[in-house]
N, C-alpha and C positions, 0 to 999 in steps of 0.2 A: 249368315253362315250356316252352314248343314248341319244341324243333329249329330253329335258323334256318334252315341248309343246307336241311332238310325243306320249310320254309314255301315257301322262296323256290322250289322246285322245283315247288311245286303251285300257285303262284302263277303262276309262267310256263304250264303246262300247263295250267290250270283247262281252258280253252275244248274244250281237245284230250281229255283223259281226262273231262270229260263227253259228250261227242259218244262219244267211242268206251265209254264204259263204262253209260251212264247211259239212251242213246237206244235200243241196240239192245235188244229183249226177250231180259231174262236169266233164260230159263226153265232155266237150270242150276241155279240156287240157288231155285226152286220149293222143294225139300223144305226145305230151310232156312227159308224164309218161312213154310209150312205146319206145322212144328216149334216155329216162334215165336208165332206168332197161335191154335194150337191150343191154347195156358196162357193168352189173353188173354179178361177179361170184353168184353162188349159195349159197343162205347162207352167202352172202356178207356182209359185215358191212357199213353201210351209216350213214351221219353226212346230219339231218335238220334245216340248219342255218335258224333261225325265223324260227319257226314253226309254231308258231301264237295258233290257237287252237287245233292242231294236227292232223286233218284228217288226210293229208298227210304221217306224222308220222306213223299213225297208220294202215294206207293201205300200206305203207310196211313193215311194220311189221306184217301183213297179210300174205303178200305176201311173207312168211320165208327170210327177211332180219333181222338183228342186226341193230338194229335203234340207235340210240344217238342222243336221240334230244335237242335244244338249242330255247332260247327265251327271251330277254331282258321285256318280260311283265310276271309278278308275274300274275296276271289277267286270261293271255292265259293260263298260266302254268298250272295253277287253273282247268280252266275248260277242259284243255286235260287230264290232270288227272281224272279229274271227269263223262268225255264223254266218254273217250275212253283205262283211262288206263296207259296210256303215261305218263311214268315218264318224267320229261322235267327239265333241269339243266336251273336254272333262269342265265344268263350270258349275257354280250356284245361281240360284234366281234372280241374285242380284246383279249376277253380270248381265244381267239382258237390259243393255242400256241405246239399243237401236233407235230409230221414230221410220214408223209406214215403208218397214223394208217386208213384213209378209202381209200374203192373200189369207193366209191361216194359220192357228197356233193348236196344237194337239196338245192341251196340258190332260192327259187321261192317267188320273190318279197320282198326280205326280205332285200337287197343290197341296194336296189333302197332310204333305208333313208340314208346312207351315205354320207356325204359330197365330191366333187368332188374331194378336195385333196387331201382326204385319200383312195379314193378311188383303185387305187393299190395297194397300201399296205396292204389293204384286203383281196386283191384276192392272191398277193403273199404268204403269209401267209395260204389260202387256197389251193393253188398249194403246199404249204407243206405237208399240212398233208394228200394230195391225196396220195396213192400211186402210182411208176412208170405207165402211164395207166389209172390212175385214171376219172372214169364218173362225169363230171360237169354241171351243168343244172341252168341256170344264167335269171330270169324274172326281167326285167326293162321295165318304162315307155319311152319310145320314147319322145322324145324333144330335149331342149336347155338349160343349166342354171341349174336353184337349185331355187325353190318356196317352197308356201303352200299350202296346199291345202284347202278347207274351214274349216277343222275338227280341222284346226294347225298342221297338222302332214306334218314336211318336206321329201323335197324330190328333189334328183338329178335326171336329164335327160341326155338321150344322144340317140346319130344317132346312128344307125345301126354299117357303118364304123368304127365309132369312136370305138366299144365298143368289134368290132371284133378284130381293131389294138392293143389296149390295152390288150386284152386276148393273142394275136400272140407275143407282147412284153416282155410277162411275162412267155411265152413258154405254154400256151395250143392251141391246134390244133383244130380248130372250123369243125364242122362236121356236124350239122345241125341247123336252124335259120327258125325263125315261129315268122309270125306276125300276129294280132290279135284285134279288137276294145270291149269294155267292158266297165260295168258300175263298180265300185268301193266302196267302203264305201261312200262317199260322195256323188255320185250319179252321178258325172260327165262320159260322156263316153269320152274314151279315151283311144288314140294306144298304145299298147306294145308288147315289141319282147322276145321271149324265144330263150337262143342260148343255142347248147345240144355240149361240148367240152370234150378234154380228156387232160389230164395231159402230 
């Protein structure tokens, strides 16, 4: 189940962390996108776990992918609908109860409010519904632990290693890892690593 403190904070914010995060061109995270779409067939079908406002969403779906997008903020959903289009199924992590229905899963930042001990469970669950091969592309904050941040919105950390062994655990095959410093909703800067794996 979602974070309430979380909800409610992306819920006040929606309007603000899409304008600021969604409108401007995020050619920072270029290699990342290029990481992702470079494992995907043509015309492929992709799952974006948190989608938040949709850009993402809807830049591949630009970009002739089948998108399915997901979002535990009614909020987000709201206004990717209304920006960009994007039909977006209001759900938690745990309804992603599919097996080998996508080419790819976009969870970019969206893992990282999960609590640590559910934290495989998650992904195993997401290695299901990848298909054999499947492109998986995983943004988390780098740290230690499980805090808040000023806004209340929780959040789990991990090392590099750690989050590589975990993914090798659960049988995806890590392929490429990008790190990265950045300011966030709250204004804090702060590292994070993109790993681009396959199923």
């Amino acid at each position: 189940m979602s974070d309430p403190e979380t909800m409610e904070a992306y819920a006040k914010a929606a309007e603000d962390y899409a304008k600021g995060f969604a409108r401007a061109k995020d050619t920072f995270h270029e290699p990342d996108y290029a990481a992702f779409v470079a494992g995907l067939p043509e015309g492929g079908t992709v799952l974006d776990l948190g989608c938040g406002p949709g850009h993402w969403a809807a830049r591949l779906r630009d970009d002739g992918y089948r998108v399915a997008a997901v979002d535990a903020s009614p909020e987000m959903a709201a206004y990717a609908q209304a920006t960009y289009g994007i039909e977006v199924s209001v759900a938690d992590f745990e309804d992603i109860a599919v097996e080998a229905m996508f080419d790819g899963i976009w969870a970019f930042f969206s893992l990282l409010h999960v609590p640590r001990d559910d934290f495989p469970t998650h992904l195993l669950r997401l290695r299901r519904a990848l298909k054999p091969g499947g492109r998986f592309t995983l943004g988390m904050k780098l740290g230690e632990g499980e805090g808040r941040d000023e806004l209340g919105r929780f959040y789990s950390y991990y090392r590099t290693e750690e989050l590589q062994d975990i993914l090798g655990v659960l049988g995806f095959t890590v392929l490429h890892t990008r790190f990265g410093d950045g300011k966030g909703l709250a204004g804090a800067e702060e590292s994070f690593v993109v790993v681009t794996a396959h199923a």
